[in-house]
N, CA, C and O atoms as CSV, one atom per row, in Angstrom:
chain,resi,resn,atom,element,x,y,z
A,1,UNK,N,N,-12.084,-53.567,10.920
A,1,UNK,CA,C,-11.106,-52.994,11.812
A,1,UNK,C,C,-9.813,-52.736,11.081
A,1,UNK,O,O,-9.317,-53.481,10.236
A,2,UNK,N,N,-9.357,-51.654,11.486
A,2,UNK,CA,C,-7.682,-51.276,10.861
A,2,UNK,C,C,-7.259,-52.175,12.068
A,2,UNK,O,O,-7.853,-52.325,13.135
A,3,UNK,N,N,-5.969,-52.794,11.598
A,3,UNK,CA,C,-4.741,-53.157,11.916
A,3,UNK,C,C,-3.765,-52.233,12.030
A,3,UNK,O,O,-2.812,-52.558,12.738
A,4,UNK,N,N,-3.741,-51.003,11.446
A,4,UNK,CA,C,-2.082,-50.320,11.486
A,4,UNK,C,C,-2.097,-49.213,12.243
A,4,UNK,O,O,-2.901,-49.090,13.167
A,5,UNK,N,N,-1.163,-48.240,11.914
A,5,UNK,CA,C,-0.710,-46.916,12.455
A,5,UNK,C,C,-1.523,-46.041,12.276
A,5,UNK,O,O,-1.707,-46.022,11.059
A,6,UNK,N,N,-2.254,-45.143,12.838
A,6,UNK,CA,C,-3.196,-44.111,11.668
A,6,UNK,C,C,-2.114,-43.007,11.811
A,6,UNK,O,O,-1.925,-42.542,12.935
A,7,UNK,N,N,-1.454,-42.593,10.853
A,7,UNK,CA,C,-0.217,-41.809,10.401
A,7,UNK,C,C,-0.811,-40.534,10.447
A,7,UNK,O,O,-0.118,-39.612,10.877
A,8,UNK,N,N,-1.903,-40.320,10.104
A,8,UNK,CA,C,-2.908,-38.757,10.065
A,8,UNK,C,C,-2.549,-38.506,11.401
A,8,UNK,O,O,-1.614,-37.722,11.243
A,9,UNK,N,N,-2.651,-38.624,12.345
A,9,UNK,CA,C,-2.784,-38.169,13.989
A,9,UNK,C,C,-1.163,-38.380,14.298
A,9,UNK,O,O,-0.745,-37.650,15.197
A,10,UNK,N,N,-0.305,-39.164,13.760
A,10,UNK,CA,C,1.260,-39.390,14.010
A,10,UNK,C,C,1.488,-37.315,13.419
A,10,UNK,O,O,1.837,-36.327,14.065
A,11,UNK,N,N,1.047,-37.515,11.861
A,11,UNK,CA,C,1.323,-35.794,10.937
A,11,UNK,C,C,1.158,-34.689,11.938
A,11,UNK,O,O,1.841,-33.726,12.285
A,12,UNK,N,N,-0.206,-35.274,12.327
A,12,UNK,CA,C,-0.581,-33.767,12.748
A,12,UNK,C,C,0.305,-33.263,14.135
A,12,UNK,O,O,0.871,-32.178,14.269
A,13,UNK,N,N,0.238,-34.562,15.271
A,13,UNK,CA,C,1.165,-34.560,16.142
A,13,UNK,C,C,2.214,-33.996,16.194
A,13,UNK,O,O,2.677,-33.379,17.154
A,14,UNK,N,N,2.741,-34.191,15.003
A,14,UNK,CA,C,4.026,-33.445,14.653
A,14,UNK,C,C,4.627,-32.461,14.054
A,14,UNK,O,O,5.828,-32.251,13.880
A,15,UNK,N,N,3.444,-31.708,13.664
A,15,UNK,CA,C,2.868,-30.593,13.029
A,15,UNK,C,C,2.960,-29.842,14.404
A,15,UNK,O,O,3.906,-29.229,14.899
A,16,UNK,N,N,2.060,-30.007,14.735
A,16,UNK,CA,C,2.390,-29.525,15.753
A,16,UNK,C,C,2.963,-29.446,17.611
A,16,UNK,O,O,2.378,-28.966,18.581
A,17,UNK,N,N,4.170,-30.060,17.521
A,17,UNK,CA,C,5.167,-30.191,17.780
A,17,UNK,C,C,5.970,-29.630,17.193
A,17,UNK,O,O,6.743,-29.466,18.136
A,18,UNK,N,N,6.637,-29.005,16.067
A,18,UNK,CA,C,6.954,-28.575,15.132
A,18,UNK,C,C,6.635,-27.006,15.612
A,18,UNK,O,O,7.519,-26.193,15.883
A,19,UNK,N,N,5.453,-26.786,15.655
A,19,UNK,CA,C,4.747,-25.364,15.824
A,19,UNK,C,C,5.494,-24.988,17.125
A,19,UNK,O,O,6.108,-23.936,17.308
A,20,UNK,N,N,5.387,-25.744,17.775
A,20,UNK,CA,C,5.753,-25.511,19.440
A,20,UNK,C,C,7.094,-25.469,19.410
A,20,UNK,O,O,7.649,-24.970,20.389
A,21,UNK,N,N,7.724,-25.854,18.559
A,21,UNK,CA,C,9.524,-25.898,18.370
A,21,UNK,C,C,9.618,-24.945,18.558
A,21,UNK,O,O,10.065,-24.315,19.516
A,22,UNK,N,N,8.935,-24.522,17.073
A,22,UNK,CA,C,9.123,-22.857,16.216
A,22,UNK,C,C,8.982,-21.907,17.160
A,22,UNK,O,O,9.800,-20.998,17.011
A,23,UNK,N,N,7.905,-21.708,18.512
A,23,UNK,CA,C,7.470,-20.928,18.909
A,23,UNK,C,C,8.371,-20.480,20.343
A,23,UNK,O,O,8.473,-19.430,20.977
A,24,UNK,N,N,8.975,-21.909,20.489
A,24,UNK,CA,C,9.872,-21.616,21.833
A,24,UNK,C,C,11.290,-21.007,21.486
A,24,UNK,O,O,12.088,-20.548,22.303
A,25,UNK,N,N,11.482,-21.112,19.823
A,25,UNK,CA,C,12.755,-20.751,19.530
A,25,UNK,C,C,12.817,-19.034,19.742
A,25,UNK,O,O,13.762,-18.465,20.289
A,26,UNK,N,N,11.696,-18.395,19.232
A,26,UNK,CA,C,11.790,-16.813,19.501
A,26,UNK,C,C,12.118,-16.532,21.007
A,26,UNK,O,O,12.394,-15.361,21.266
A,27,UNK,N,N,12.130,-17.505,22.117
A,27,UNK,CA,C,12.511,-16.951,23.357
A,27,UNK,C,C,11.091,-16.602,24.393
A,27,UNK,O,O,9.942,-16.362,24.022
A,28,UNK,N,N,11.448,-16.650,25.307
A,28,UNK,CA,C,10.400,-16.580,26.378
A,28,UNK,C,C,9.774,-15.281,26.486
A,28,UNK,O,O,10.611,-14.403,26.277
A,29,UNK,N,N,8.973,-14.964,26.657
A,29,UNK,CA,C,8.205,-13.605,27.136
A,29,UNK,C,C,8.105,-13.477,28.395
A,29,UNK,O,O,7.151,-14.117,28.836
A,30,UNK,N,N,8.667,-12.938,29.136
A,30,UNK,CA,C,8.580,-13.431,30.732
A,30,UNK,C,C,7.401,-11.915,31.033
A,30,UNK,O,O,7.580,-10.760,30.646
A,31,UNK,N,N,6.237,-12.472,31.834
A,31,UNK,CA,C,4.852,-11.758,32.554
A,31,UNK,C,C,5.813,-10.548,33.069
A,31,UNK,O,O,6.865,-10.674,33.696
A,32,UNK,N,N,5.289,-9.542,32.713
A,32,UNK,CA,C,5.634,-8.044,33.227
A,32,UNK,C,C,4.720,-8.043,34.869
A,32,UNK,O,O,3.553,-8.235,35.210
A,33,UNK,N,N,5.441,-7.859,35.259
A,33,UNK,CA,C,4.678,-7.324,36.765
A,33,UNK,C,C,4.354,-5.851,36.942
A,33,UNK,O,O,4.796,-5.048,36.120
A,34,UNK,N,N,3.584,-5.432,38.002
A,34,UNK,CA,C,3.236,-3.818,38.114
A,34,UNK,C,C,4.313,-3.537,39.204
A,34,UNK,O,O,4.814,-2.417,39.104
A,35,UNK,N,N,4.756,-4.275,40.173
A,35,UNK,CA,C,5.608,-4.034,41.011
A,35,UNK,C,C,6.884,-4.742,41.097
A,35,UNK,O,O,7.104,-5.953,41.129
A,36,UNK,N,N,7.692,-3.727,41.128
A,36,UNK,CA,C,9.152,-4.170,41.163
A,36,UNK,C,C,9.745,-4.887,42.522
A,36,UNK,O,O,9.336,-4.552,43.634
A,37,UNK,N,N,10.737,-5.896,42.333
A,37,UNK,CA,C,10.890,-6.390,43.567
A,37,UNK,C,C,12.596,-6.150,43.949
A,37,UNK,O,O,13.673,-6.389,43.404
A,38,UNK,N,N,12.069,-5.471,45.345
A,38,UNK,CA,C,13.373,-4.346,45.771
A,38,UNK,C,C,14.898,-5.625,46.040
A,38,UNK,O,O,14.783,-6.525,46.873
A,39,UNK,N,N,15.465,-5.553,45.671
A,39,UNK,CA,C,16.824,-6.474,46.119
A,39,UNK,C,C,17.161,-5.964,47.321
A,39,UNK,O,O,17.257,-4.799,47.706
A,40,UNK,N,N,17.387,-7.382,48.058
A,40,UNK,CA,C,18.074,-6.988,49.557
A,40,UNK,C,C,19.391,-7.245,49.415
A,40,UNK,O,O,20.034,-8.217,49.019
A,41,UNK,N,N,19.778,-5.678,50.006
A,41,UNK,CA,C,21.311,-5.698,50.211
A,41,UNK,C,C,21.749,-6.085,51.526
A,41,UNK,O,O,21.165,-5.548,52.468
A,42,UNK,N,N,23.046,-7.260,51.880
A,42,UNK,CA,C,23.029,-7.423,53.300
A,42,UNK,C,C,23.683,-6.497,53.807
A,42,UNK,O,O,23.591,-6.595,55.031
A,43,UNK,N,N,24.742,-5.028,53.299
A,43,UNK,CA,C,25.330,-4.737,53.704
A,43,UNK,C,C,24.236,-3.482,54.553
A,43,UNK,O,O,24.514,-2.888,55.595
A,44,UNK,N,N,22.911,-3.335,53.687
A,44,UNK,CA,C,22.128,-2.395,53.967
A,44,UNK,C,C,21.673,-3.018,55.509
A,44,UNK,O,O,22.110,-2.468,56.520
A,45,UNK,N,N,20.813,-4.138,55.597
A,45,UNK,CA,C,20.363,-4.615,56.480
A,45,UNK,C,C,20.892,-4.756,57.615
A,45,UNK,O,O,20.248,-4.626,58.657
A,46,UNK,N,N,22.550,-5.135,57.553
A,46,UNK,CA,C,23.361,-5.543,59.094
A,46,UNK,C,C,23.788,-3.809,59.263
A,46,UNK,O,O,24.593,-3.539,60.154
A,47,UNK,N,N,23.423,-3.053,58.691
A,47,UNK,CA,C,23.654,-1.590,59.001
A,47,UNK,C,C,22.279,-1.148,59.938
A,47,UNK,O,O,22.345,-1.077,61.165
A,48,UNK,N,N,21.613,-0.995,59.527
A,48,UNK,CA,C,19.891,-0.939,59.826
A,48,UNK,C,C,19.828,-2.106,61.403
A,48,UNK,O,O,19.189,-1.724,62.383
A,49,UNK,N,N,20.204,-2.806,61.411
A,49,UNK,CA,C,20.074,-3.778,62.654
A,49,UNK,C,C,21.326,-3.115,63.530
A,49,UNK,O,O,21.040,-2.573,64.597
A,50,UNK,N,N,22.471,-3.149,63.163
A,50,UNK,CA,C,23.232,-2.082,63.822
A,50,UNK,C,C,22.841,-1.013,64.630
A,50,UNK,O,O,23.176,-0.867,65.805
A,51,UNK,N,N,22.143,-0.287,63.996
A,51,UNK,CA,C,21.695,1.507,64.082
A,51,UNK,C,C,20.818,0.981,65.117
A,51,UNK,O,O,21.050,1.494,66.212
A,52,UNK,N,N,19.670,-0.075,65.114
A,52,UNK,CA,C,18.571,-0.508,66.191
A,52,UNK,C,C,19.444,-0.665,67.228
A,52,UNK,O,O,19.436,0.179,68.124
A,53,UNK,N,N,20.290,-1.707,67.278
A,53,UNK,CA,C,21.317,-2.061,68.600
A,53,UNK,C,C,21.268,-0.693,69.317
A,53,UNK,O,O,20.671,-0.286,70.313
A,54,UNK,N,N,22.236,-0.065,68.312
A,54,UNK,CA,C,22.550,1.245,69.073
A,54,UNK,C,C,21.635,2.163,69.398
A,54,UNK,O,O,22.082,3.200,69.888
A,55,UNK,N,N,20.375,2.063,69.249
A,55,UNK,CA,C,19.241,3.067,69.507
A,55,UNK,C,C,18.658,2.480,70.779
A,55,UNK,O,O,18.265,3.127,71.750
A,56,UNK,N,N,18.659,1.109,70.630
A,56,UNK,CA,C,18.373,0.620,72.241
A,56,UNK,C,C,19.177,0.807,73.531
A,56,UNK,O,O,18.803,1.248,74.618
A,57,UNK,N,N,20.456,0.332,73.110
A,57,UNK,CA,C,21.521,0.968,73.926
A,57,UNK,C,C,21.790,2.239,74.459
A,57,UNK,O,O,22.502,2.193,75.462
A,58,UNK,N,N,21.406,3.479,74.062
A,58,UNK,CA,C,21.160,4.697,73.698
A,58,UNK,C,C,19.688,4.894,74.898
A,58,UNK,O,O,19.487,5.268,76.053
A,59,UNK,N,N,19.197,4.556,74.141
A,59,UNK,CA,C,17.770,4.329,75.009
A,59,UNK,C,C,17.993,4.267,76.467
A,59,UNK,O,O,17.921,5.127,77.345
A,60,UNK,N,N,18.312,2.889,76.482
A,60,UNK,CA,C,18.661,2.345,78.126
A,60,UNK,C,C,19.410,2.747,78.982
A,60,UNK,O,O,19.239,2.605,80.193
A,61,UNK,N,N,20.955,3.671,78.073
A,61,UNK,CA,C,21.627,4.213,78.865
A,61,UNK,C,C,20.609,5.642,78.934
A,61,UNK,O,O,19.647,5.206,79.567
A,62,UNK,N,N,20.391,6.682,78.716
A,62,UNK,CA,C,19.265,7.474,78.973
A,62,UNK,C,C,18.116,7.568,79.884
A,62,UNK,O,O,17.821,8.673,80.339
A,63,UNK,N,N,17.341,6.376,80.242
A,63,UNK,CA,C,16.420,6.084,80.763
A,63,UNK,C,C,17.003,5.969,81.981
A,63,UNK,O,O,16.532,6.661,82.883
A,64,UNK,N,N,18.073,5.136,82.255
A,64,UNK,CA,C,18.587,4.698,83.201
A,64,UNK,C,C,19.150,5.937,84.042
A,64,UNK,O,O,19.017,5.931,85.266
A,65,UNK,N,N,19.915,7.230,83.247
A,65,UNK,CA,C,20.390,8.153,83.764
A,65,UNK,C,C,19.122,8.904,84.308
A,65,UNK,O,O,19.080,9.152,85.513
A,66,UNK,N,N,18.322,9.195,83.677
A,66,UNK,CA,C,16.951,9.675,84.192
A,66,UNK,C,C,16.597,9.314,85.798
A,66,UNK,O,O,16.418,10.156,86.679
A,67,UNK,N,N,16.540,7.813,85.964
A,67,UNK,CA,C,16.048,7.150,86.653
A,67,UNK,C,C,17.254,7.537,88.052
A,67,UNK,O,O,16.994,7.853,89.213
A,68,UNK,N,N,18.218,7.407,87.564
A,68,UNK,CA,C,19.602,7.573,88.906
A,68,UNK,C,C,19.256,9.387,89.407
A,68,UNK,O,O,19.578,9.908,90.475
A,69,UNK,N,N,18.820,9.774,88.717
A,69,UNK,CA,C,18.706,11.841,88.658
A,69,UNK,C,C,17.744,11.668,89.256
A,69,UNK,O,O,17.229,12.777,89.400
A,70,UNK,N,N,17.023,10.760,89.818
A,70,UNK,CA,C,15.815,11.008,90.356
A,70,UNK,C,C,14.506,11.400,89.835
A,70,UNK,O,O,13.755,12.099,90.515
A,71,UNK,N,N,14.181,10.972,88.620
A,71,UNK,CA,C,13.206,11.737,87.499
A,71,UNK,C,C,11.756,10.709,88.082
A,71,UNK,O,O,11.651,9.550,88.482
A,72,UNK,N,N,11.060,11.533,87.929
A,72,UNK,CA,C,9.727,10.465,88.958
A,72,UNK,C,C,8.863,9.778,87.565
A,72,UNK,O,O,8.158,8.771,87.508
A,73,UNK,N,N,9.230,10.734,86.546
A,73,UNK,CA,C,8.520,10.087,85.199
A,73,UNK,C,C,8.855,8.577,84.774
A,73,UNK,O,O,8.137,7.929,84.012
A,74,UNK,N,N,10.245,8.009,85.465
A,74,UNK,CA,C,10.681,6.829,85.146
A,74,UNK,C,C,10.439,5.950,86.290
A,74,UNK,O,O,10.187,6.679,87.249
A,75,UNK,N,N,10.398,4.650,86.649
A,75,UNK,CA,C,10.412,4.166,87.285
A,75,UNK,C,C,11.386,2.715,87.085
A,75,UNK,O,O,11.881,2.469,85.985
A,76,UNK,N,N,11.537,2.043,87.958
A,76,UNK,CA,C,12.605,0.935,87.811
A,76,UNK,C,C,12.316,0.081,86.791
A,76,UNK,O,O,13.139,-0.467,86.057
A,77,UNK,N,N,10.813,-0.049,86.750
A,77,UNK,CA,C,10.885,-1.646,85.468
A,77,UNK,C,C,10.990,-1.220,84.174
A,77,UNK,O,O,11.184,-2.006,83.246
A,78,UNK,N,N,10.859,0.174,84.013
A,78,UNK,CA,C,11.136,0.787,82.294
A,78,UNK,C,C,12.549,0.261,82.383
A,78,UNK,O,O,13.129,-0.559,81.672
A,79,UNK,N,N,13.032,1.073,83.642
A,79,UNK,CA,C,14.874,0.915,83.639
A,79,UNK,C,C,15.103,-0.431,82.870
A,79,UNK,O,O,15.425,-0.575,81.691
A,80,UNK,N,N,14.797,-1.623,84.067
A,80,UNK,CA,C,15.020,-2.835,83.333
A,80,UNK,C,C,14.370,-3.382,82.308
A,80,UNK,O,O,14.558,-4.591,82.169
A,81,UNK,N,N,13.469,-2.714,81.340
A,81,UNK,CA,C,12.968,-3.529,80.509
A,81,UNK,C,C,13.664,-2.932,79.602
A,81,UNK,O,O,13.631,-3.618,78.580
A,82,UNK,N,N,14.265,-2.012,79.468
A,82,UNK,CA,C,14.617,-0.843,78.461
A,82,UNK,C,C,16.198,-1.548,78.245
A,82,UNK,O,O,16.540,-1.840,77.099
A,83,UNK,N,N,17.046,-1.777,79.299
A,83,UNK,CA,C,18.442,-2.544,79.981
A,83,UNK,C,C,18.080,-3.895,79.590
A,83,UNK,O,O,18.715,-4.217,78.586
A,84,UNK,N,N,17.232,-4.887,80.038
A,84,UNK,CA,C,17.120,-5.865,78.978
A,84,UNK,C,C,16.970,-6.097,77.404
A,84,UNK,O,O,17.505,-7.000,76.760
A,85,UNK,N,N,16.130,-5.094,76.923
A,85,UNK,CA,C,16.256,-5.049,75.648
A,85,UNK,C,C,17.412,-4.961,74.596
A,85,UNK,O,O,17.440,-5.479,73.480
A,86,UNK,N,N,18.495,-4.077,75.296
A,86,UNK,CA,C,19.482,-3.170,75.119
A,86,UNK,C,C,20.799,-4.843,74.920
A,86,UNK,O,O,21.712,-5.028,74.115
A,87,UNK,N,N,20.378,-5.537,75.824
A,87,UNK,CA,C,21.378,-6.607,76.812
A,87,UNK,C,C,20.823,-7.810,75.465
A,87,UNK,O,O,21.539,-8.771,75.186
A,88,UNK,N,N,19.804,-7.620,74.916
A,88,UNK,CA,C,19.050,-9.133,74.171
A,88,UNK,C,C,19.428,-8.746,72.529
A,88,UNK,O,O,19.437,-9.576,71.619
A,89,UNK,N,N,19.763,-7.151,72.369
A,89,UNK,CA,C,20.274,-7.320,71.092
A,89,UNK,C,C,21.120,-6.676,70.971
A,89,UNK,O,O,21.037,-5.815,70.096
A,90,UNK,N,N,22.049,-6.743,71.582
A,90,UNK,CA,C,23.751,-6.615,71.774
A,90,UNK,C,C,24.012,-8.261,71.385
A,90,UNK,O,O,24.393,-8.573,70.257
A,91,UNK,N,N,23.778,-9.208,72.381
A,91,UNK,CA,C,23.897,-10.554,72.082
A,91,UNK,C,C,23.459,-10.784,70.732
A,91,UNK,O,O,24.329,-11.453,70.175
A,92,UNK,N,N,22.503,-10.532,69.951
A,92,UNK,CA,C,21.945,-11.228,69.011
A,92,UNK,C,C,22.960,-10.567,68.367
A,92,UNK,O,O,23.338,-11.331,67.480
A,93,UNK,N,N,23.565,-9.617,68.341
A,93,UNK,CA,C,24.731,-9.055,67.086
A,93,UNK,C,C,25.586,-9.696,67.562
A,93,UNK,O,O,25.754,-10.708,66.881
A,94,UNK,N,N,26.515,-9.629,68.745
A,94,UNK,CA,C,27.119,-10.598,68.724
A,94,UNK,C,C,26.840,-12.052,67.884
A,94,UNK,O,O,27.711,-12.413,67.093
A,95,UNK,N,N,26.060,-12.584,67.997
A,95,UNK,CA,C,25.649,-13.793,67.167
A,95,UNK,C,C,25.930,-13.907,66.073
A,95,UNK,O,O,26.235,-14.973,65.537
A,96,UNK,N,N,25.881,-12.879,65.570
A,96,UNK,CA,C,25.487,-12.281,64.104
A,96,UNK,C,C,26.624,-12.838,63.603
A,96,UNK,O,O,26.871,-13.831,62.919
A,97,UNK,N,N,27.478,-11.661,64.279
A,97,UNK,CA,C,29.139,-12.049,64.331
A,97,UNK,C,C,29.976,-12.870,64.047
A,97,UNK,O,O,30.779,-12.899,63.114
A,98,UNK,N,N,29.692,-13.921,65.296
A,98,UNK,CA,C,30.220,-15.282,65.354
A,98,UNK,C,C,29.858,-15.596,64.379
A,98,UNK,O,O,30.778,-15.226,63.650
A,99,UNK,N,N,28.746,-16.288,63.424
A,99,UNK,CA,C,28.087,-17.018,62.328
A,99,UNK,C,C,28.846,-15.996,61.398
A,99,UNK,O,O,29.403,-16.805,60.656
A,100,UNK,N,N,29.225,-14.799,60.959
A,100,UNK,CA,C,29.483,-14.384,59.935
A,100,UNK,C,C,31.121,-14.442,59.777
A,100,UNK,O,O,31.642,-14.318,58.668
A,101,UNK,N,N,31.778,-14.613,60.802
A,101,UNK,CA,C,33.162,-14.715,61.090
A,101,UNK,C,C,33.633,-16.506,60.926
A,101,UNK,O,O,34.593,-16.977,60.314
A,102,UNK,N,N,32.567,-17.211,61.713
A,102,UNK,CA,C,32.769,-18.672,61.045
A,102,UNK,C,C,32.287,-18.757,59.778
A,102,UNK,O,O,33.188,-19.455,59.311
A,103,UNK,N,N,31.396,-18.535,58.686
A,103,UNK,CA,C,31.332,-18.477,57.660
A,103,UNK,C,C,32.364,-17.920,56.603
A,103,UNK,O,O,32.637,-18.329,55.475
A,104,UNK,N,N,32.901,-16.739,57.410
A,104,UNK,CA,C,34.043,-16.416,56.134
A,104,UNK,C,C,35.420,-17.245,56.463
A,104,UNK,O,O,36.212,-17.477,55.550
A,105,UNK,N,N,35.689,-17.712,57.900
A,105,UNK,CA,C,36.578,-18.917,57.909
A,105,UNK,C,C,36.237,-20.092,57.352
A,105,UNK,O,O,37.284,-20.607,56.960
A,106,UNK,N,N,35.386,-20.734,57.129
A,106,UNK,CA,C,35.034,-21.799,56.403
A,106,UNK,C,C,35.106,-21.899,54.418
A,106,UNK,O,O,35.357,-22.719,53.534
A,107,UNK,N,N,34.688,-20.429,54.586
A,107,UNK,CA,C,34.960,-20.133,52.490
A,107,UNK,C,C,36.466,-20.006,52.210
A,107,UNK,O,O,36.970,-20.378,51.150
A,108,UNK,N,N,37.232,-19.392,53.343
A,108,UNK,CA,C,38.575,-19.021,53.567
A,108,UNK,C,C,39.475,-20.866,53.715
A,108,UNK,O,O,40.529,-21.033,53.102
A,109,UNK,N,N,39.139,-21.514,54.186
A,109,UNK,CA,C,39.194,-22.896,54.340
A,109,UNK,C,C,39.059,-23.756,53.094
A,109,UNK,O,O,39.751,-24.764,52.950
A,110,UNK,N,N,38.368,-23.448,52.397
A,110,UNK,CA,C,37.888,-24.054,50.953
A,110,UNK,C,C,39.259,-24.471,50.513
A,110,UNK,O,O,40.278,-23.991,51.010
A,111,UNK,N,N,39.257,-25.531,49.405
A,111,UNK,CA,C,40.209,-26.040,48.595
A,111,UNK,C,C,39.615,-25.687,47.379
A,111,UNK,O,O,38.535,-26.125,46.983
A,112,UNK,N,N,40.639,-24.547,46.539
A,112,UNK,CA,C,40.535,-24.178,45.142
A,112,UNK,C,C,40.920,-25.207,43.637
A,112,UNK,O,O,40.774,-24.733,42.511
């Protein structure tokens, strides 16, 4: 039986370790993808959710005028489902709002 170190397997170990130094020093190769990944802009998005608000709103006031003109194509529960919709994301922008108005008071609040 050996008693000691076997230093052969310490060399090589460190050989390569060594290799792996060498190889991380040229820098990473980062995997090319086939598809690019689009950045979300928020200014794009709270625009786009905007434009919806107002297309529902738009909507409902429309439908609704239809419906007062006497138009037989409409009937009352479009009215109100069209007027609720209109009523559920008005609020949610509002929301929006509040959270984005307390958020910039709170960064505005910060100690520099």
């Amino acid at each position: 039986m050996k008693s000691g170190i076997d230093t052969s397997r310490i060399e090589s170990m460190l050989a390569h370790l060594k290799a792996a130094a060498a190889n991380a020093k040229g820098g990473v190769n980062p995997v090319q993808t086939e598809k690019t990944v689009e950045k979300a802009d928020f200014s794009v998005a709270l625009k786009t959710m905007l434009d919806q608000v107002n297309g529902a709103q738009h909507k409902s006031k429309v439908i609704g005028e239809r419906f007062a003109l006497g138009d037989d194509s409409v009937n009352l529960s479009e009215v109100m489902i069209a007027s609720q919709k209109a009523s559920i994301a008005f609020q949610a922008t509002v929301q929006v709002r509040n959270k984005l108005v307390s958020a910039y008071q709170d960064i505005m609040n910060m100690q520099v």
